[in-house]
N, C-alpha and C positions, 0 to 999 in steps of 0.2 A: 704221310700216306705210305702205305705198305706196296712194293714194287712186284707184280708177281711174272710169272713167267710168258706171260702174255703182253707183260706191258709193253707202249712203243717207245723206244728209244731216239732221243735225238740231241742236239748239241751246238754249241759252236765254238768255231777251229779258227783261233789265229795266233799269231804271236806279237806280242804279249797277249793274253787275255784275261789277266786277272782284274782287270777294271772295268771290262763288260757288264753290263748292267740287263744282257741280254738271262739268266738264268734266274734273274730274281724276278723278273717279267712275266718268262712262261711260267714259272712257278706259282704265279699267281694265279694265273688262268688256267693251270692243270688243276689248281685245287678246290677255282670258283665254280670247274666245270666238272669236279670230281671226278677227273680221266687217270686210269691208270697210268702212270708213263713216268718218263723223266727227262730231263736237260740238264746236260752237263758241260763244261767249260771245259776246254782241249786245248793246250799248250801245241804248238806244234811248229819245230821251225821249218824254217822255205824248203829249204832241201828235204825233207821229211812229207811237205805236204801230200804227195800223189801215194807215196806206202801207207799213208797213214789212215788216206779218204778208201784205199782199197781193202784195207782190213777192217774199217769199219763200214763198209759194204758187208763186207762180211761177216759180221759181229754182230747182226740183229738191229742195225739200226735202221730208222726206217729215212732218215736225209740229217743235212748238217746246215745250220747256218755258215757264213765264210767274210771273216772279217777281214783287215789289215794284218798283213800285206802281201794274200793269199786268191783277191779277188779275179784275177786275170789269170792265176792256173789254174783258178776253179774252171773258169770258164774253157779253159784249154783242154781239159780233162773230161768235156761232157760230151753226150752222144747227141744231145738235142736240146734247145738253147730258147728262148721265148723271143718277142719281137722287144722287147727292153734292154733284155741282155745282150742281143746281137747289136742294139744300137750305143750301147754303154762297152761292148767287148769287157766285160765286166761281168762276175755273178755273186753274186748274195745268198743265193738258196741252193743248195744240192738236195736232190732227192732220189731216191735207189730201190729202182725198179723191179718188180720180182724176177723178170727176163734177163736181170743184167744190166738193163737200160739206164746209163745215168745223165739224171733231165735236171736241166740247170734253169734257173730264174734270177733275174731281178728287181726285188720288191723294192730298194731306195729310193727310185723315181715316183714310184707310183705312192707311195709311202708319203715324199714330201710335197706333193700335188697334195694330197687331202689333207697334211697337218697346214700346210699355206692356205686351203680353202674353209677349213675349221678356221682359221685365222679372223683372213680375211673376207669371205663369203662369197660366194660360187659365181664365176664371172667378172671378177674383182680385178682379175691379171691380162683380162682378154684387151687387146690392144694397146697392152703399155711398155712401158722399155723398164728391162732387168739387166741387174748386173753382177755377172759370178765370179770370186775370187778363188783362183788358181784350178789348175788347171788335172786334177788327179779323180780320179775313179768315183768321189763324193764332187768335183765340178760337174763331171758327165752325169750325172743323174740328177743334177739340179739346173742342168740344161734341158733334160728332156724331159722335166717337171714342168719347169716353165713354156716349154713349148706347147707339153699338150694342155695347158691351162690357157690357152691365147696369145703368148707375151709377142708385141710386134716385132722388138728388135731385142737382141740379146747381147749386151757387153762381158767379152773374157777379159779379165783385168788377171796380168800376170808377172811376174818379176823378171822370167826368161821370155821373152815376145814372141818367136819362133817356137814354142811349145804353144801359147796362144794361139797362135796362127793356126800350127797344127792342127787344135782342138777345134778350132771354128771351122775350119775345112772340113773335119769328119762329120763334125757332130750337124753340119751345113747339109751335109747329102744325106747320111741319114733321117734327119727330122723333116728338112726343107725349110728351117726357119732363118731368119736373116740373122750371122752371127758375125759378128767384125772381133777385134783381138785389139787391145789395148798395152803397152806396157804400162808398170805400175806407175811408174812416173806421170805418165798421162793422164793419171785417176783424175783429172778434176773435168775434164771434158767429157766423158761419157757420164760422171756424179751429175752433172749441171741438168741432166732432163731426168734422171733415173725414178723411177715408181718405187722398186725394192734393191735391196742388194742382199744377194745370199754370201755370207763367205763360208765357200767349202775347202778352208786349208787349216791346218791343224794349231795356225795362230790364234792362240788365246787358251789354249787346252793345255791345262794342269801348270807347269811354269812355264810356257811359252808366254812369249808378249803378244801382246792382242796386236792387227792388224794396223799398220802404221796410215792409216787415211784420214784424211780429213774430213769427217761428217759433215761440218761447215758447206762441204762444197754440196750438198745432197740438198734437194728443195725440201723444206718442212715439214710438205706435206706426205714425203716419203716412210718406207718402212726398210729395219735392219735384220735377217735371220740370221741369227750364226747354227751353222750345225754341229758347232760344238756344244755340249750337254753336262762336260764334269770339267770346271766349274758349272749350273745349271746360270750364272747371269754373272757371262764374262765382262768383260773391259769393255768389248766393243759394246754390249747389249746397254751398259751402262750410262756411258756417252750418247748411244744414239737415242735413251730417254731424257737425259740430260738435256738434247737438245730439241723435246720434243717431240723427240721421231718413234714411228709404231718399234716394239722391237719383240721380236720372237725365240726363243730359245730352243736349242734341238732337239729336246726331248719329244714332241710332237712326230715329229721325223720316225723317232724311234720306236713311236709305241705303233704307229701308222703302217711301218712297213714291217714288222712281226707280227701283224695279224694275217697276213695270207700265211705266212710261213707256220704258224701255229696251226691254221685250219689245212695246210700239205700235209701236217706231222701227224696232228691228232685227231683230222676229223669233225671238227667242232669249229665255227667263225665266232672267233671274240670280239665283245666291243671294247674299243676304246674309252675308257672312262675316265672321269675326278678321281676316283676312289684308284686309279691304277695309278695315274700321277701322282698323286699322293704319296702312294708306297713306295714309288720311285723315287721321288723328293727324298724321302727317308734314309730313304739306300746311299744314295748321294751324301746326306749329313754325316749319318757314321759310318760311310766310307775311310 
């Protein structure tokens, strides 16, 4: 598609970002939806981030996605912030207001609420007990996934306790849901009643070692998401079919919460589809 002087511009900014899977996505749905525009992948390190979002304010784009590990001065950076982002102190979506105004969001929450209830089916998490590994800007928005999907009680499972702690105190007032703090050690007492377990820590992605727990300890009847996506069916997702257990990969996650951010950029609400996973699978393979 040819780019013309009208088109909307947009992107996402983190560092590293060559393994974003975010550009071959909108691209999909720029092209299903025949919109003028484009997405583009932006290297950009920490120190650079705040020049970098101000020149491309200024440079005709019209907002930025905001990856690792750039999400907490996006947030720091915004003029006006949504009720997700404020509860995550965390942002995903920048967008750049004709006034100057720059309005921050966070679609990961909201994002893995509807890939969990594609999952699982709507009302599936209301009064059960979850549990989220570690405790970084992807645990905070898969707390407050789980919250507003019903979850009675929330386990942070963590390696440093006192950052659990922490998390479950913030993410306690903010939401109001019942969150206690676990060290990792501990894993097998909050495993012993758990419905799901999301692990939101970067174990199992690319050559990391998948999360050292024992699914053994999880009832049978439970389910495992990891939000890791590249490998698309890590170690952990593995084992917890192995042992019978539902297990969900994080791609859902991903196509979920780029649809509001698509429809900020360009105006257009896309669906989530077979056909996008697909192309996404692809992307993954010959990666």
């Amino acid at each position: 598609m040819s780019i013309s002087g009208r088109a909307k511009l947009a992107g996402i900014v983190g560092w590293p970002v060559a393994h974003s899977l975010s550009p071959r996505l909108h691209g999909f749905w720029l092209s299903a939806h025949a919109i003028d525009g484009a997405y583009v992948p932006l290297s950009v390190e920490k120190q650079n981030f705040a020049r970098v979002i101000d020149a491309l304010r200024h440079s005709g784009f019209v907002g930025v996605n905001v990856t690792v590990p750039h999400k907490e001065a996006a947030f720091a950076i915004c003029h006006v912030v949504d009720d997700a982002a404020r509860a995550a102190g965390a942002v995903n979506l920048l967008l750049f207001q004709p006034d100057g105004v720059i309005e921050g969001r966070n679609t990961d929450a909201p994002g893995l609420a509807a890939s969990l209830q594609e999952n699982l089916g709507k009302g599936a998490l209301t009064g059960k007990y979850a549990i989220v590994l570690g405790t970084g800007g992807a645990a905070r928005a898969a707390v407050l996934a789980l919250s507003s999907l019903g979850a009675s009680s929330i386990a942070i499972v963590s390696r440093t306790l006192s950052r659990g702690e922490n998390l479950a105190r913030e993410m306690a007032i903010s939401t109001g849901a019942n969150i206690r703090a676990f060290a990792w050690s501990d894993w097998k007492t909050p495993a012993a009643r758990a419905n799901i377990v999301i692990n939101a820590t970067s174990a199992g992605m690319s050559d990391n070692p998948a999360p050292d727990i024992d699914l053994d300890a999880l009832p049978v009847a439970s389910a495992v998401c990891d939000l890791v996506y590249n490998p698309l069916e890590t170690e952990l997702l593995k084992r917890a079919q192995a042992g019978g257990r539902r297990a969900m990969d994080g791609l859902g996650m991903l196509m979920h919460q780029a649809a509001p951010a698509f429809e900020a950029f360009y105006g257009e609400r896309p669906q989530v589809t077979s056909a996008l996973r697909s192309e996404l699978k692809k992307a993954l393979r010959h990666g």
